[in-house]
Phi, psi and omega in degrees: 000121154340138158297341168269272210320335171259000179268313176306300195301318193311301209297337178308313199287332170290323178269036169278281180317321165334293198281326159255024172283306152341286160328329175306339200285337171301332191276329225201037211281332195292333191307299233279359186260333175291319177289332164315318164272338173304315190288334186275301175354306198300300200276010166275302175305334144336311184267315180285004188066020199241146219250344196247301174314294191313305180317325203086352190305353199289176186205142186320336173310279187294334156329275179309317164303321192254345188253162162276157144310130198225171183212177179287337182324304182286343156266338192334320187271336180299295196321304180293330185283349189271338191301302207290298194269349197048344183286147228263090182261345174259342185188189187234007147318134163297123206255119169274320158196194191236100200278108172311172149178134183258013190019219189292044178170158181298301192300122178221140231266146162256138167254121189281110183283117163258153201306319173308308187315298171306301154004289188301294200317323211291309169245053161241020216250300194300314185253008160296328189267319162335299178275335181310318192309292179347287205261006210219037167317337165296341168293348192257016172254023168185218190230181216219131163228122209245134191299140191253146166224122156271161163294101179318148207313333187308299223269341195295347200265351171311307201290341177065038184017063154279087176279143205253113217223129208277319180311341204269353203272335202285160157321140183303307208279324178283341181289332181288315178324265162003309174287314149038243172308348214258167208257354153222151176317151128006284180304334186283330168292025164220036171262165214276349174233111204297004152307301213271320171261027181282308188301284214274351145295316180290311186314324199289323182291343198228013153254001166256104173305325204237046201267103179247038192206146076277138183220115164246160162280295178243142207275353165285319170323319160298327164290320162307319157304311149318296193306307200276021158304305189301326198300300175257082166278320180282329178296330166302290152003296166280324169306292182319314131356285196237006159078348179263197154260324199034223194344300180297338174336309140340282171296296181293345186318010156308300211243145149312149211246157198257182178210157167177116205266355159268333145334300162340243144014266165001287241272310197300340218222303166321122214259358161084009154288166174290128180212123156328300188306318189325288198274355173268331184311303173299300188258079205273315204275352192289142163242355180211155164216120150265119189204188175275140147212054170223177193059223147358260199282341165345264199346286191325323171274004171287321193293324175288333178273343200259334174280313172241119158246019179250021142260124180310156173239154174229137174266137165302160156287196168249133195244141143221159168320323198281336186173173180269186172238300171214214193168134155310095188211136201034070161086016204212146153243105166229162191311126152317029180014290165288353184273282184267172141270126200240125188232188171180125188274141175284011307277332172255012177214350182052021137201249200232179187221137171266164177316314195270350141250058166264170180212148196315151168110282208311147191245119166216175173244139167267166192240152204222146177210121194222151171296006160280341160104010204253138152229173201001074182274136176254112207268359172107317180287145178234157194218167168256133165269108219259346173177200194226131164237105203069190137353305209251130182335147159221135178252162179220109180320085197280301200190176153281164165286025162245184171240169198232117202200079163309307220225340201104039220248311178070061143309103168294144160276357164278339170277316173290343191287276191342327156271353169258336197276338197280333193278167191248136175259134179281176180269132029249021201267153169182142211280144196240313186190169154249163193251112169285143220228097162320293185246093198262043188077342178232207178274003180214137152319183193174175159262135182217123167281119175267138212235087169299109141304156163287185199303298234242032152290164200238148193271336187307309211289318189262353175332307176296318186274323169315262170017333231243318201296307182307304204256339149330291173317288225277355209260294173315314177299317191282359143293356155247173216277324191313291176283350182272348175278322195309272197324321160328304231248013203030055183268343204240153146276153157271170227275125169220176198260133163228135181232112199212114197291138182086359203306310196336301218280343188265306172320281153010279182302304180319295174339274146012280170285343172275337173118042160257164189266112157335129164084002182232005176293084172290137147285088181278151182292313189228089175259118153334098157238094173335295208277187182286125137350106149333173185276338174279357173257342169237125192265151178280124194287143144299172181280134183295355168270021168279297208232005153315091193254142163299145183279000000 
């Protein structure tokens, strides 16, 4: 037996107890969710000094009364003061590090992982990996490469090489069991340009013969990984050859550079498209591909599956830095239980529900109260309920739970998701987001549907079906009341279409340049963008009595 196949076996035996505490949440999910908040109460009252938190005495009841509904704003000055002084202001967890995220927007945020916190994470971490072993047996025959989210390059020197690395959320003895197993280092994510560890993630990946796992959050990252294989094929090519960095050296001199002379050879011979054989060839043994698929990001992970189809697939739950929501488990993404204290606001009556009444049907967003010391954090999401295992909820990821509001317009991302999903995209086209557009290029903000080609489509050849594409979306809109008066009222441009080979990847990249964090980039149906139009995004608008529809 392999030292990775016993690394695998060991670690199964470790997420054993996870998984079966977990299970207890089918039975008792209200016991187990009141001790869940008693236990953060204390040690969040500890630090504010108040005797009926540290006691525990507080009962969700009194929770929900006396305390708000929060966003990061409200902690955003503790958070800094506690970063800067080290004194401990949200709780009395000791804070093991300050985890970045730029979530939906250029602001970006630190979340204090703290030893509870982390805790919390490990166990919504154990019986996801428990069952992933379950239902993936193939994942235990080789190695895994579970997604590194780097810091854009600006940034790097803030982080303290914190790395934001999904294995660090487990417990130390699993993490070590894990590292194991995983088929790239550490180390690449400290390299000094998210290029340079783009590079050396793609060599390590394309030098494991025996690689049965990728597992990313978003599935254009994985996809930007296929391409950019395609990209440095030959440079790749040559690190596996020799064993050197040649050029890059410099920068990687962290790490060793990896070799594998049939890898090599593949890369060399390869014409750099995307070809499914191509990739059973490099990976013959992957058994999973993990990513988001649902809202949004569907299209993409449809793509990611249409590129390695000889892997099984899994959709992530819902993860954010501030906290989990659910994990995939027996065929479900259901609430994380065992983790957080978990509450959920209705978005059209506001209000709110603990965990133990929810009921199938209903659309809310949750609210998060965590050992990070963050309560009734409100994460943006709206989720559905779609049924019950036991007690525990099962959710279904819809969209975020925001709006787009230029002018007073009240654009829902629920309404556009919903108008990206009825439409039919012919093949090879597919919709990457729309941009409420501060400055959209024309003489008023606006909306721009942005549209991917393939690499070597032409934008011209679609002007016409963009156009056909445009006064739809504008058509939908203009049946609520907000936006069809801004537009009465000319506060608005109409809605117009961009059709562009590659927009993911420029978007993306826009992205990017703005200080979002790479692999942590959600494709939202509908984003606020403040700043200047990317370049690929600005076009000339038509005259608005063009695309102007009756409601």
């Amino acid at each position: 037996m392999t030292a990775t196949r016993t690394a695998h076996n060991i670690l199964q035996l470790a997420l054993a107890p996870g998984n079966r505490h977990f299970q207890a949440c089918q039975r008792d999910l209200e016991r187990i969710q009141r001790e869940r908040l008693a236990s953060i109460l204390r040690q969040v009252g500890a630090v504010r000094d108040q005797q009926a938190l540290w006691h525990g005495r507080w009962r969700w009841e009194d929770f929900a009364r006396a305390e708000p509904v929060t966003d990061y704003s409200h902690w955003r000055t503790k958070v800094t003061d506690q970063m800067k002084t080290g004194r401990l202001r949200l709780g009395q967890s000791p804070v093991q590090r300050y985890q970045p995220t730029s979530g939906s927007s250029a602001a970006m945020k630190w979340i204090p992982y703290t030893r509870q916190f982390l805790q919390e994470l490990d166990a919504a971490i154990s019986p996801w990996f428990h069952d992933l072993y379950r239902q993936f047996p193939g994942t235990s025959n080789g190695r895994q490469y579970w997604s590194l989210s780097w810091l854009p390059s600006s940034m790097r020197h803030q982080s303290d090489h914190q790395l934001n690395n999904d294995s660090q959320l487990l417990s130390i003895g699993k993490r070590l069991l894990m590292g194991r197993t995983q088929a790239v280092p550490e180390a690449v994510a400290l390299a000094p340009t998210s290029e340079d560890a783009m590079f050396a993630t793609a060599a390590w990946l394309a030098a494991t013969a025996d690689l049965v796992t990728i597992s990313v959050w978003s599935p254009t990252f994985a996809l930007g990984l296929l391409e950019n294989l395609g990209r440095w094929r030959e440079d790749l090519a040559e690190v596996l050859k020799t064993g050197s960095w040649g050029p890059r050296k410099d920068a990687l001199d962290l790490l060793d550079a990896p070799t594998n002379t049939h890898a090599a050879d593949l890369l060399s011979r390869w014409d750099g498209v995307s070809d499914p054989a191509f990739f059973r060839e490099l990976w013959p043994q992957l058994a999973l591909l993990s990513a988001w698929d649902t809202a949004s990001a569907a299209p993409w992970a449809n793509e990611l599956r249409r590129a390695l189809p000889h892997a099984g697939f899994q959709g992530k739950g819902l993860w954010a830095t501030e906290g989990v929501v659910t994990i995939p488990w027996r065929g479900h993404h259901v609430l994380a239980a065992r983790s957080h204290f978990y509450e959920f606001e209705d978005p059209a009556t506001g209000q709110i529900y603990p965990a133990w009444a929810l009921q199938p049907g209903q659309r809310v967003s949750p609210l998060l109260t965590t050992g990070s010391g963050l309560l009734r954090y409100r994460l943006g999401d709206l989720v559905e309920v779609t049924g019950h295992i036991g007690a525990l909820p099962c959710l279904s990821f819809v969209g975020r739970a925001n709006t787009v509001d230029l002018v007073g317009e009240k654009t829902d991302a629920v309404v556009v998701q919903h108008w990206l999903d009825q439409t039919s995209w012919p093949a090879p086209t597919q919709p990457v987001t729309v941009l409420g557009a501060a400055k959209s290029g024309g003489r008023r903000p606006g909306y721009v549907l942005i549209v991917n080609l393939p690499d070597d489509g032409d934008g011209a050849a679609w002007e016409s079906q963009a156009k056909q594409w445009a006064e739809a979306l504008e058509a939908t809109l203009c049946k609520h009341f907000h936006y069809r008066l801004a537009r009465d009222l000319d506060q608005l441009d109409p809605v117009r279409c961009v059709c562009q080979p590659r927009a993911y990847r420029r978007y993306l990249a826009a992205c990017e340049a703005r200080g979002m964090i790479a692999g942590d980039i959600k494709v939202e149906s509908l984003k606020h963008w403040p700043d200047e139009l990317p370049p690929f995004a600005r076009l000339t608008v038509p005259d608005r009595r063009e695309t102007l529809h009756e409601a």
